[in-house]
C-alpha positions as CSV (number, residue, x, y, z in Angstrom):
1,X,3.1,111.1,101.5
2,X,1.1,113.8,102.5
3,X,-1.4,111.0,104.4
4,X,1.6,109.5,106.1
5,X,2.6,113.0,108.0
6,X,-0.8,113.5,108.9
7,X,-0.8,110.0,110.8
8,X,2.8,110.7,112.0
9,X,1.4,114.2,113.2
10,X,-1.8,112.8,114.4
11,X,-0.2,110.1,116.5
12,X,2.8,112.1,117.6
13,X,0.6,115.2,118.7
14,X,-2.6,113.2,120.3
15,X,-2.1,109.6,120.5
16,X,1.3,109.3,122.1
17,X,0.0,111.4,125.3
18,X,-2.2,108.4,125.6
19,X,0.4,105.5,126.4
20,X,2.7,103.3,124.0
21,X,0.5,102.0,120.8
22,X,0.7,104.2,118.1
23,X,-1.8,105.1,115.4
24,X,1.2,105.5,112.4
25,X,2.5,102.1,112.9
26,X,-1.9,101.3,112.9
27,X,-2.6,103.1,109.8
28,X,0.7,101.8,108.1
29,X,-0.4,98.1,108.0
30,X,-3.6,98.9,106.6
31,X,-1.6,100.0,103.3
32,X,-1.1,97.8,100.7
33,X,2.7,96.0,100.5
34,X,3.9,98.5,97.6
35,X,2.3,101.3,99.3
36,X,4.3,100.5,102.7
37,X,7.9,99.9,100.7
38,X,7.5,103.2,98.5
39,X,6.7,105.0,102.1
40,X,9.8,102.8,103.7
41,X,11.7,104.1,100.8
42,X,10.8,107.5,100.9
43,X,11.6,107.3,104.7
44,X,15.0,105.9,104.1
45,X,15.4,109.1,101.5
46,X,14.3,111.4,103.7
47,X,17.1,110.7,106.6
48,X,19.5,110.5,103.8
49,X,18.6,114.0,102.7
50,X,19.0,115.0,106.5
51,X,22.2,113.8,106.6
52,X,23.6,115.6,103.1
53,X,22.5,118.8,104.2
54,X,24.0,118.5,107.8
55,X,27.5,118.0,106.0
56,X,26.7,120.1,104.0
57,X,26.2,122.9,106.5
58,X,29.2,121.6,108.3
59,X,31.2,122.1,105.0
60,X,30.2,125.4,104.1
61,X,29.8,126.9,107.7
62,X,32.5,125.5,109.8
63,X,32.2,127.8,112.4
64,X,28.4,127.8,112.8
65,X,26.3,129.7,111.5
């Protein structure tokens, strides 16, 4: 996990500001297939864990924070 923000970081703070392309999307087909579905999976987590804690803030603090 720790490699894969590195290559997001890496392509979202130096390769982007060189065109479309994208050195993530690079890096992730060198990975093995169970490499890329555990980091798929852990993506998909993630965004689900985003999504908890926003109704979850929403709950708790419905007139913001």
């Amino acid at each position: 996990m720790a490699h894969a923000s590195m290559a997001m970081q890496l392509d979202k703070d130096v390769l982007s500001k060189q065109g479309p392309g994208g050195f993530y999307e690079f890096w992730k087909k060198s990975l093995t297939a169970g490499d890329r579905a555990l980091l798929d999976e852990f993506g998909r987590l993630q965004r689900q864990a985003y999504a908890d804690m926003a109704k979850m803030l929403e709950k708790d603090a419905p007139y913001g924070i």
